[in-house]
C-alpha positions as CSV (number, residue, x, y, z in Angstrom):
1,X,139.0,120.3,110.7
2,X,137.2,117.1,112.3
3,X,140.1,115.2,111.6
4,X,142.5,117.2,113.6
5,X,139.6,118.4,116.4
6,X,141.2,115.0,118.7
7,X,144.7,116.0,118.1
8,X,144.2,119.4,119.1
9,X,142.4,118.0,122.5
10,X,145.0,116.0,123.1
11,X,147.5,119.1,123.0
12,X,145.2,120.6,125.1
13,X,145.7,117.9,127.7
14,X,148.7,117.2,127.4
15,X,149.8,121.0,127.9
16,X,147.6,121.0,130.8
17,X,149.0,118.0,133.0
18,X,152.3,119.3,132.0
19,X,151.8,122.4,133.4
20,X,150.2,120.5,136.6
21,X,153.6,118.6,136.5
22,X,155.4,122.2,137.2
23,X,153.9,122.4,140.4
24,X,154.3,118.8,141.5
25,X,156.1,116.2,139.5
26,X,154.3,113.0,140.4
27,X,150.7,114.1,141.5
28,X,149.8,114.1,138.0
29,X,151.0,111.0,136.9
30,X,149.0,109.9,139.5
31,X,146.0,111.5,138.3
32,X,146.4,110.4,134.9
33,X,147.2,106.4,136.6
34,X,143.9,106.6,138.8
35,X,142.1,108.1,135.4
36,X,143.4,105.8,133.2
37,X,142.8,102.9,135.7
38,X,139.2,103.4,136.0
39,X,138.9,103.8,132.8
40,X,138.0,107.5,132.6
41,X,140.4,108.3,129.4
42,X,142.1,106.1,127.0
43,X,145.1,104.8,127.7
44,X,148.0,105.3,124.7
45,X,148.9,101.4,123.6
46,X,152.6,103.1,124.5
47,X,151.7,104.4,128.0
48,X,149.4,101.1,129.2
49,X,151.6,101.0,132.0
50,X,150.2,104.1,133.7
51,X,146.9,102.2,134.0
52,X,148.4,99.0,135.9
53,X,148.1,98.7,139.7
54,X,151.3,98.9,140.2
55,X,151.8,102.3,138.5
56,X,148.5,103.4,140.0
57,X,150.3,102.3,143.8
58,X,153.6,103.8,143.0
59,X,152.4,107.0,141.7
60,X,150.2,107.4,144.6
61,X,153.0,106.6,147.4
62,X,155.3,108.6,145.6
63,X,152.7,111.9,145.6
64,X,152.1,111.6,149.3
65,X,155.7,111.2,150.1
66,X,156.8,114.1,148.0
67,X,153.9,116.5,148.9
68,X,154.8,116.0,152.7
69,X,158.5,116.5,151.9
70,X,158.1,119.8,150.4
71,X,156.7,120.4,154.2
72,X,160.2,119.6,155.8
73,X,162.7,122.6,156.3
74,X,165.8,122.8,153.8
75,X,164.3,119.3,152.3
76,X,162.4,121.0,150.2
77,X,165.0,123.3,148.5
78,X,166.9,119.8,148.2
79,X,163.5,119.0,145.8
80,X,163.8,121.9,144.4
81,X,167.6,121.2,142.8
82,X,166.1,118.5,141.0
83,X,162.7,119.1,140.0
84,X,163.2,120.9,137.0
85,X,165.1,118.4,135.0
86,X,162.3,115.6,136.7
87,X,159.5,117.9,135.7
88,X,161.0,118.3,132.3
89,X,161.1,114.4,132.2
90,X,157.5,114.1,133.1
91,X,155.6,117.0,131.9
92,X,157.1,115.1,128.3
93,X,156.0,112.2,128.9
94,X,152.5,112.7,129.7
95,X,152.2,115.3,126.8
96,X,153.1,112.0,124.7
97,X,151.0,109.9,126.6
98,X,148.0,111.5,125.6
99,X,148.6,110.6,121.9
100,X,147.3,107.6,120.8
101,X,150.3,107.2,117.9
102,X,153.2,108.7,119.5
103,X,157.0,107.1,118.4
104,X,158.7,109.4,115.9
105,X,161.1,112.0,116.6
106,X,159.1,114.6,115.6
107,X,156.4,113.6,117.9
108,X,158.7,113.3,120.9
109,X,160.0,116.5,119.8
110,X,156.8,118.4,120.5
111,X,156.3,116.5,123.5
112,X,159.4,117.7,124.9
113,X,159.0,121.8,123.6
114,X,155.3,121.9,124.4
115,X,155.5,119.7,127.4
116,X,158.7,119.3,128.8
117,X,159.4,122.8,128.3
118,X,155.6,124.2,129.7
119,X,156.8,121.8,133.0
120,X,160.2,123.4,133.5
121,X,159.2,127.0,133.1
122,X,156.6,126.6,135.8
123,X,159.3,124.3,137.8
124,X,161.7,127.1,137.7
125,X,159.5,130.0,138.7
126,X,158.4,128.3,141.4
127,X,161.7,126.8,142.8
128,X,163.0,130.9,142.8
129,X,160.1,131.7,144.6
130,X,161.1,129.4,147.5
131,X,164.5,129.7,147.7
132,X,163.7,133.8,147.9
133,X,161.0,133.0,150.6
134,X,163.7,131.0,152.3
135,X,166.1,133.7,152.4
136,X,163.5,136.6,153.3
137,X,161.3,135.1,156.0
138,X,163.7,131.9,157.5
139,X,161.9,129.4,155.7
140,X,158.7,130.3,157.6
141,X,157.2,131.5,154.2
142,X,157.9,128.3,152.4
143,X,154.8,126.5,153.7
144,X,152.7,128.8,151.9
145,X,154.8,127.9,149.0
146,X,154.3,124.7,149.2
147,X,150.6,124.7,150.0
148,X,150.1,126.9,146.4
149,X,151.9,124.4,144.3
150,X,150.5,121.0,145.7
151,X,146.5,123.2,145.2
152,X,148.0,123.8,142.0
153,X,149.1,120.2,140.7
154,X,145.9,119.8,142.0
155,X,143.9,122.1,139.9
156,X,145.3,121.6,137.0
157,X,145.5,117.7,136.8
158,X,141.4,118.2,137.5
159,X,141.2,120.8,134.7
160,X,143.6,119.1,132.1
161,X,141.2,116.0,132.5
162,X,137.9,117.9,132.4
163,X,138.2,120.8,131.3
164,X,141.3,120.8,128.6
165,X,140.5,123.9,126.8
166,X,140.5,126.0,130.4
167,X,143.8,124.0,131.4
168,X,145.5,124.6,128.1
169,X,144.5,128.9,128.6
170,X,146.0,128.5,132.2
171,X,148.5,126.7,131.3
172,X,150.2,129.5,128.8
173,X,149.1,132.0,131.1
174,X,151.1,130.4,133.9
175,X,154.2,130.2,131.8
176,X,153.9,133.8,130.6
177,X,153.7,135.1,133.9
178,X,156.6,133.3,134.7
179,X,158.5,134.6,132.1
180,X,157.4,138.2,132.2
181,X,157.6,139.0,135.9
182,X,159.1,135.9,137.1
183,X,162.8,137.9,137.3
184,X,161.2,141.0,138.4
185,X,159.7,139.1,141.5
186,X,163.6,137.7,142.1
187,X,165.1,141.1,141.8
188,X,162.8,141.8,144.8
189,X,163.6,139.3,146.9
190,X,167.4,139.4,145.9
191,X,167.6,143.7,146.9
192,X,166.1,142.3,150.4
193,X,168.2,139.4,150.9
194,X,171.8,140.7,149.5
195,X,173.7,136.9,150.0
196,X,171.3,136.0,146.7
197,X,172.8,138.6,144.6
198,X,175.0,136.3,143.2
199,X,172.1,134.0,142.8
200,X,170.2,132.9,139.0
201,X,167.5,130.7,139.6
202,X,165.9,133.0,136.7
């Protein structure tokens, strides 16, 4: 059990900052950058690059600029066209990156069911919250929306870091509240805005 005690961990992690990467794609990278950086967690001999200054820079810029444009009107469902398949993309590779022998298919398998597919879920649930809130309230709404998700990328970067166990429970229970009363929340919104009834975001 000792033997696979790290692997397990590491799951945990890397479920966790996946699930972070559902609400905001690059705020955990950067997390995991500035961690790996400073030397907080060990960096995967595959992944050293998230540790360099220059991934620690970009990461950075790129979280500020796309937290702020989730503030802009109509921006923001733009983000939302394309942040499933870039959460996808990242919640898989920082699954793998918290691996420290990572390279097979099999292993890049699980990082894209486990993380890639923890990312997406919590991607999509989100992006059909804000195009509801968009059609319901004018867009005034989607501040709100956008608030929640960047708290929690926040959250869960902090807890898949620290806390791994707690992340990984949050993590599933995001995803199975997406799943279970994710389409229930968009039949709401769509029987109060009718031009989404021919909407499927979920």
């Amino acid at each position: 059990m000792s033997d696979i005690f790290p692997y397990i961990i590491s799951a945990f992690v890397g479920v966790g900052l996946a699930a972070a990467t559902g609400f905001r794609v690059f705020l955990p990278m950067f997390a995991v950058s500035l961690a790996s950086y400073f030397h907080w967690i060990p960096a995967n001999d595959n992944f050293e690059w998230l540790a360099s200054l220059p991934a620690l820079i970009t990461t950075g810029v790129a979280t500020i600029v796309e937290i702020l444009a989730y503030y802009i009107p109509y921006i923001d469902n733009v983000l939302d066209s394309i942040s499933i398949p870039l959460a996808t993309v990242a919640g898989s590779v920082l699954f793998a990156s918290q691996f420290m022998e990572i390279g097979g298919v099999s292993e890049w398998a699980l990082a894209l069911i486990a993380g890639g597919g923890t990312a997406a879920t919590i991607a999509s649930g989100f992006a059909g919250t804000r195009v509801a809130s968009t059609a319901t309230t004018g867009g005034v709404g989607n501040h709100l929306v956008a608030t929640t998700e960047t708290a929690g990328a926040s959250v869960m970067s902090i807890f898949a870091l620290a806390l791994p166990v707690l992340a990984f429970i949050f993590a599933i229970g995001l995803v199975i509240l997406v799943i279970i009363y994710g389409r229930k929340i968009w039949n709401k919104f769509r029987k109060k805005a009718p031009n989404l009834e021919d909407a499927d975001y979920i």
